[in-house]
N, C-alpha and C positions, 0 to 999 in steps of 0.2 A: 504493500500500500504506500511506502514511503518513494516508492518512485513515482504512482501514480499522482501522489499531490505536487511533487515535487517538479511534475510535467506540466499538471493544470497550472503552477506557480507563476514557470516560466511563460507558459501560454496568457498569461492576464499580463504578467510584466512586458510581454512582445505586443500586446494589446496596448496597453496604456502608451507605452513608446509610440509605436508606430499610427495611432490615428490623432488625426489634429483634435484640440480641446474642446471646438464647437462642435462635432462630431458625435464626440463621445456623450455630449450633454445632449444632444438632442435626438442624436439613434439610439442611445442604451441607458436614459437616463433611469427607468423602472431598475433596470438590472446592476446600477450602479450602487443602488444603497444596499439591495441584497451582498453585492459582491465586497463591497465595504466591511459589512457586518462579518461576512466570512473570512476577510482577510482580519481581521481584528482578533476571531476565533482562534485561526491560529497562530497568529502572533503572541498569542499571551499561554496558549495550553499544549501546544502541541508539543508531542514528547521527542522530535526530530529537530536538531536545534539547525541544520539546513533551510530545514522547512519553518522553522519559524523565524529565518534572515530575511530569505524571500520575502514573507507574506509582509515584512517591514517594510523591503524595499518598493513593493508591490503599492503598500500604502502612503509611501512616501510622493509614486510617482503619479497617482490618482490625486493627491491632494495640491499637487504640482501644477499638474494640466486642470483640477477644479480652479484654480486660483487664476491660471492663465488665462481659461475659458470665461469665468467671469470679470475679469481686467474688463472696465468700461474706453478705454482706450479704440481697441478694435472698433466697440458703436457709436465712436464717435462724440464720445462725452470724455469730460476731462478727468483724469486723474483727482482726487480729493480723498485728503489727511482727515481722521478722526476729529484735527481740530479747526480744520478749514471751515468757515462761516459762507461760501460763495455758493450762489446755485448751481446746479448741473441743468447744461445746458444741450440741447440736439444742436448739431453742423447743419448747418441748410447747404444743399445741395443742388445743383442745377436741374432743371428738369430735363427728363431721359438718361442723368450720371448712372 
């Protein structure tokens, strides 16, 4: 069994790597919190300590592309600090861009 999680592992880490962060959130988002949850599982209990670097790194790079995917930058809205007071604003855009 330790090589079968240890496959699934790698296969979620080539997942996360390889598709961009808006992707991820909007084709798998249902499947993300599940898949979260399970990486959390065995990060904290699993008696393979391979398998629970993995499910670390695993979650390290989900919370990576979550963080990138929601960056308001890409929509067009500015950047803003916890303690910034300024509104967030949409880019007007030409019509037909």
């Amino acid at each position: 069994m330790r090589m079968v999680r240890q496959g699934v592992l790698f296969a979620v880490c080539s997942v996360f790597l390889s598709m961009p962060s808006q992707s991820l959130l909007v084709e798998l988002r249902d499947q993300l919190f599940e898949t979260r949850a399970w990486l959390a599982d065995v990060a904290e209990g699993d008696p393979d300590g391979d398998c629970g670097n993995l499910a670390v790194q695993s979650l390290v790079l989900l919370e990576n592309s979550l963080k990138t995917g929601l960056d308001p930058a890409p929509l067009g809205l500015p950047s803003r600090s916890r303690h910034d007071d300024t509104q967030w604003t949409l880019k007007s855009y030409p019509a037909g861009a």
